[in-house]
N, C-alpha and C positions, 0 to 999 in steps of 0.2 A: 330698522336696525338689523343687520347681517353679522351673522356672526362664518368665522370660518376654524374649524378645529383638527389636526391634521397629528398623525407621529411622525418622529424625527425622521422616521424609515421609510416614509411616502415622500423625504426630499433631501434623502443622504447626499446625495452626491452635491447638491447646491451649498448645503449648510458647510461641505469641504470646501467650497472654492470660497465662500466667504471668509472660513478660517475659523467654523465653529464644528471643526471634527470631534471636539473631545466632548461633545453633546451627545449622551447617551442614547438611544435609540428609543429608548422605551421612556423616552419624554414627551411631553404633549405641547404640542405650539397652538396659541390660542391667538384670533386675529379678530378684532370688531369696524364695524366699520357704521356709522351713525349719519344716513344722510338728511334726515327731517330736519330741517328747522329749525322745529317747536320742540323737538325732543334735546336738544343740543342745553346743556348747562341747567339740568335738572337733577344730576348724579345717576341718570340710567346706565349710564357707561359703566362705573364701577360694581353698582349693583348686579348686573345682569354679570359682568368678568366675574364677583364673588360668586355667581352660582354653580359659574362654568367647573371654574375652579374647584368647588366641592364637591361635584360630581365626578370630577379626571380624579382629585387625588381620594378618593373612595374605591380605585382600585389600588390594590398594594403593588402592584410593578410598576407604576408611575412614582417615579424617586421626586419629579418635581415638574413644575408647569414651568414653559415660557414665552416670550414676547417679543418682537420686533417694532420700533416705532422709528421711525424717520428723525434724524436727528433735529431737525425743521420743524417737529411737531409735537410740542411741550404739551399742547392738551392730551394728546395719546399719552407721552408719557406719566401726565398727571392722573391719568384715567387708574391705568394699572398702576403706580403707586399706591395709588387709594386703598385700590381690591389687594394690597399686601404684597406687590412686586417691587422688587430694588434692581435699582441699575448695578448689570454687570460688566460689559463692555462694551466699545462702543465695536463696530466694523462696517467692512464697505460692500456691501449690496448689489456687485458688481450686476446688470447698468442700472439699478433703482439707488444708489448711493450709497451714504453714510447714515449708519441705522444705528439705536442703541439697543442692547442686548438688557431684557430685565426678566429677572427670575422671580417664582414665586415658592419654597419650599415649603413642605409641610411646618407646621408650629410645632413645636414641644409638647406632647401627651396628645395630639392631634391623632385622632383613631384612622388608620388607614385603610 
């Protein structure tokens, strides 16, 4: 399992051409990617995204986490669902495609 964790500010310029300028900078984009097998449909995906996730938003200048999954790939999206992300829009991934956008915000009384 691979994970990849990056800020909005390590890929300003891309997140403009796709059409997600109004992404804050001090957001965290969170990327997993599961090539085993045997690890596939055991719920490691979501576990491992809820850990990520507690750790980014444990610092207070990350307002929220997010996500990119390929429109084609209902498991990704299923994945972060899980871990507490909702789809927000969809966009196009100029040349990797049509991606959907899912965010994860902090909860209510949720310490930051």
């Amino acid at each position: 399992m691979n994970f990849a964790v990056s800020s909005i500010r390590d890929c300003r310029s891309l997140n403009d051409v796709a059409g997600l300028a109004d992404i804050p900078t001090s957001v965290i984009d969170i990327d997993i990617m599961i090539g085993e097998f045997d690890a596939l449909g055991r719920g490691l995906g979501p576990e491992a995204i809820r850990l990520v996730v507690e750790v980014a938003l444990s610092d207070p200048t990350v307002p929220f986490m997010m996500a990119c999954a390929r429109l084609d790939n209902p498991v990704s999206q299923l994945a972060f669902a899980k871990a507490g992300f909702r789809k927000d829009r969809e966009f196009d991934d100029v040349p990797n495609g049509l991606h959907m956008l899912m965010v994860r915000h902090r909860q209510e009384g949720q310490v930051a």
